[in-house]
C-alpha positions as CSV (number, residue, x, y, z in Angstrom):
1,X,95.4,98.8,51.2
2,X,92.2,98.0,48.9
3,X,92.0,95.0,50.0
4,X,91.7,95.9,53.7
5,X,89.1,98.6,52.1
6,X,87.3,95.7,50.3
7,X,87.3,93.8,53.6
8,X,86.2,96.5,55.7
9,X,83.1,97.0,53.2
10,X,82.1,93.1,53.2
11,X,82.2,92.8,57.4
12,X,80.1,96.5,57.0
13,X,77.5,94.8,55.1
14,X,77.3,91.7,57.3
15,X,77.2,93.6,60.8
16,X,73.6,94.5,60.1
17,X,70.9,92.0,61.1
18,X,68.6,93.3,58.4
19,X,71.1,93.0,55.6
20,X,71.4,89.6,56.9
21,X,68.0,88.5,56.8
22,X,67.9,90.0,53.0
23,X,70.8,87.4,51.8
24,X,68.5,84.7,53.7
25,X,65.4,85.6,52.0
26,X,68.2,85.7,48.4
27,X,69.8,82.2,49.4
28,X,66.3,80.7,50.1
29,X,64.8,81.9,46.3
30,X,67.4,83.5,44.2
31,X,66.8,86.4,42.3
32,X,63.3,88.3,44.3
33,X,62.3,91.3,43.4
34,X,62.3,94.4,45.7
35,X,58.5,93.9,46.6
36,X,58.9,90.5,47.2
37,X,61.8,91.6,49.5
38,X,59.8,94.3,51.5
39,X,57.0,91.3,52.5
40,X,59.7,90.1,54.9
41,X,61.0,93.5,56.2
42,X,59.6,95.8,58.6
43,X,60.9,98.7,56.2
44,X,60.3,101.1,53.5
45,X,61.1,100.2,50.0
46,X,64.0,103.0,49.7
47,X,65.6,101.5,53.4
48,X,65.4,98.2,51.6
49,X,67.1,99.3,48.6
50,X,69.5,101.6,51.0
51,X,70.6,98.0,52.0
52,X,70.7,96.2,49.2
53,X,72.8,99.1,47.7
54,X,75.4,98.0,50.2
55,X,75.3,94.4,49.8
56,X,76.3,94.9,46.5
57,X,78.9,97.6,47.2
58,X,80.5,94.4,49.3
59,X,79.6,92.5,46.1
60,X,77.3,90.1,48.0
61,X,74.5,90.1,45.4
62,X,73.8,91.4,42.1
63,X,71.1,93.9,41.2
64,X,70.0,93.8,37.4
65,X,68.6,96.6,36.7
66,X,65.6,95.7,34.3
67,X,61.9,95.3,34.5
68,X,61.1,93.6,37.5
69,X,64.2,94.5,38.9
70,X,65.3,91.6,41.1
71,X,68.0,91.1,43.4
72,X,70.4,87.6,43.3
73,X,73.3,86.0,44.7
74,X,76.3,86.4,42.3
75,X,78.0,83.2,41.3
76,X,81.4,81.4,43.1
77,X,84.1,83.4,42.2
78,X,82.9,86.7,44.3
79,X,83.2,87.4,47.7
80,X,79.4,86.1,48.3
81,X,79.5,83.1,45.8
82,X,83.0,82.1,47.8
83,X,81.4,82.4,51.1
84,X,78.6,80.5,49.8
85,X,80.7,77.7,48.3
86,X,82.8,77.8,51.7
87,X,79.6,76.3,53.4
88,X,78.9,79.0,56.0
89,X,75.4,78.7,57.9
90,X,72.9,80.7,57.3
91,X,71.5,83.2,60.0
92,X,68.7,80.9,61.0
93,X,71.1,78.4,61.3
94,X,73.8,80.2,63.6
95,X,76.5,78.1,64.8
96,X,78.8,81.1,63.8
97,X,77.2,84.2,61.6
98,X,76.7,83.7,58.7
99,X,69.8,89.5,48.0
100,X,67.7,90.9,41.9
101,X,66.4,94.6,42.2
């Protein structure tokens, strides 16, 4: 059952266009800071970090929580850094569908 609850959480996080477009922005320059983030978003800081608080829920990035506070892709062995290594497109890039703060 937590693994259909893990799944569940991971397809959550990747429905959202937005959410998306933040783990573009994260797979073009690792580890961007939440200001650096908001450049490329039509959205408030807190909706940005409303977002990136579920991308790491689904344990697509990881947020260290220092000063700058940046946002990064985790490494293979987590549900991003697999579907990283598993060579899916990026959004930009759809064939099929496919954030350090």
């Amino acid at each position: 059952m937590a693994e259909r609850h893990d799944t569940d959480v991971l397809f959550k996080a990747l429905a959202d266009p937005s959410r998306r477009k933040l783990l573009d922005l994260l797979h073009a320059h690792d580890g961007r800071t939440l200001n650096e983030l908001c450049e490329h978003l039509d959205m408030t800081r807190q909706g940005v970090t409303q977002h990136l608080d579920l991308l790491e829920a689904a344990n697509l990035i990881a947020i260290v929580r220092a000063r700058p506070r940046k946002a990064a892709l985790p490494q293979s062995g987590t549900a991003a850094g697999n579907l990283r290594s598993a060579g899916l497109p990026n959004s930009k890039n759809r064939a099929s569908r496919r954030s350090r703060i």
